[in-house]
Wavefront OBJ file of the C-alpha trace (Angstrom):
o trace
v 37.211 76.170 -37.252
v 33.873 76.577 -38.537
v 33.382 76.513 -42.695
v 32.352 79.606 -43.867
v 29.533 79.538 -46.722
v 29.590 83.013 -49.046
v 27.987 84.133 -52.117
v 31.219 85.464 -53.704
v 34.549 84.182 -54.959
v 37.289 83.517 -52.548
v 40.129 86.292 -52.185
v 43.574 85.711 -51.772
v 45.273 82.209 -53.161
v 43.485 79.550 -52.610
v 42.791 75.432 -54.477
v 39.418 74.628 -55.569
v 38.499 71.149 -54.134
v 35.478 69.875 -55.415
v 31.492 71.379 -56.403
v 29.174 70.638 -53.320
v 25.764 70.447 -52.845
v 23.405 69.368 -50.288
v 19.470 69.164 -49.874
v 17.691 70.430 -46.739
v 13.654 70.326 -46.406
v 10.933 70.918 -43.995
v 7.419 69.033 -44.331
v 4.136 70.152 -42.678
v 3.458 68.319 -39.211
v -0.220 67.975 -37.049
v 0.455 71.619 -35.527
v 3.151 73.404 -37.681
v 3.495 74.118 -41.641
v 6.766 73.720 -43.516
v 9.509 76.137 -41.938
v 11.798 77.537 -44.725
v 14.315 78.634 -41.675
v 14.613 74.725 -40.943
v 15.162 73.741 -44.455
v 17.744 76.185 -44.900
v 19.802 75.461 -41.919
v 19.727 72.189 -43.114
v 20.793 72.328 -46.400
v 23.878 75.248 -45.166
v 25.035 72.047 -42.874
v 24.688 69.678 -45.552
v 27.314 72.043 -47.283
v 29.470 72.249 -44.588
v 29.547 68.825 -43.533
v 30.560 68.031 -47.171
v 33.152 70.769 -47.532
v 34.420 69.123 -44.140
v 35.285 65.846 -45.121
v 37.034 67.467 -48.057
v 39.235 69.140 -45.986
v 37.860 72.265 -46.904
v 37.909 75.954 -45.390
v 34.956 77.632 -47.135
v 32.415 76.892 -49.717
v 32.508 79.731 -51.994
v 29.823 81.363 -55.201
v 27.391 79.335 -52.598
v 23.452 79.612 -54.518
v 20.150 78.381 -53.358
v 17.283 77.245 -54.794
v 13.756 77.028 -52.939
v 10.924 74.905 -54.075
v 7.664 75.450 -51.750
v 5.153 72.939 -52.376
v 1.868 72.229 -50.292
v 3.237 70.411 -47.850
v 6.870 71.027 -47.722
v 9.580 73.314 -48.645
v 13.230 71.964 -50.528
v 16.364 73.804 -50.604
v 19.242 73.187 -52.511
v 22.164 74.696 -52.534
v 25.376 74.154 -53.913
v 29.521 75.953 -53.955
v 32.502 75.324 -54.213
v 34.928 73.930 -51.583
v 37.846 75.893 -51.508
v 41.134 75.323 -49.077
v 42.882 78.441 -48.361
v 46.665 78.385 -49.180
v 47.882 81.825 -47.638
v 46.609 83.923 -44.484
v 46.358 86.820 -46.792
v 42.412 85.998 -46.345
v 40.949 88.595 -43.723
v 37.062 89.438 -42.325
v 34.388 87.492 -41.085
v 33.195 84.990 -44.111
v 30.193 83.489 -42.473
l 1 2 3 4 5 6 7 8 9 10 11 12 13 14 15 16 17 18 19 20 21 22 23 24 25 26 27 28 29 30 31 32 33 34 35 36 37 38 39 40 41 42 43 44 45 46 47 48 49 50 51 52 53 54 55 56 57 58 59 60 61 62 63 64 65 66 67 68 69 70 71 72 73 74 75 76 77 78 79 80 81 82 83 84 85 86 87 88 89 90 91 92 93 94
């Protein structure tokens, strides 16, 4: 099952697990310039991976921050890992 990452609160009963956060970047190259795509996909597995190992089933009030310098660009992002205790949870979190 993948681990859904959403902007809002989770609905339905649920048990907060732990804050998460992870760090994704992208640096400029010889032929390319920093790619804020890469550094976000990066830092949404960082948060998944993390929420994964805690057992997790979504990372919920997920925010980002984005930092473009010269030569790179940082996200962070952090959420909270939350494990779903009924099936009253419906829709396409992801």
């Amino acid at each position: 099952m993948a681990i859904s990452l959403v902007t809002y609160p989770p609905q339905g009963a649920h048990v907060v697990l732990e804050i998460v956060a992870a760090v994704g970047f992208s640096k400029d190259g010889i032929f390319r310039a920093p790619d804020l795509g890469i550094a976000m996909q990066a830092c949404r597995a960082g948060l998944r991976l993390r929420a994964q190992e805690l057992g997790a089933d979504m990372v919920a009030d997920c925010q980002f921050h984005v930092n473009f310098g010269s030569k790179a660009v940082n996200v962070t992002g952090f959420g909270t890992a939350i494990r779903i205790t009924s099936s009253s949870v419906e829709g396409n979190h992801g």
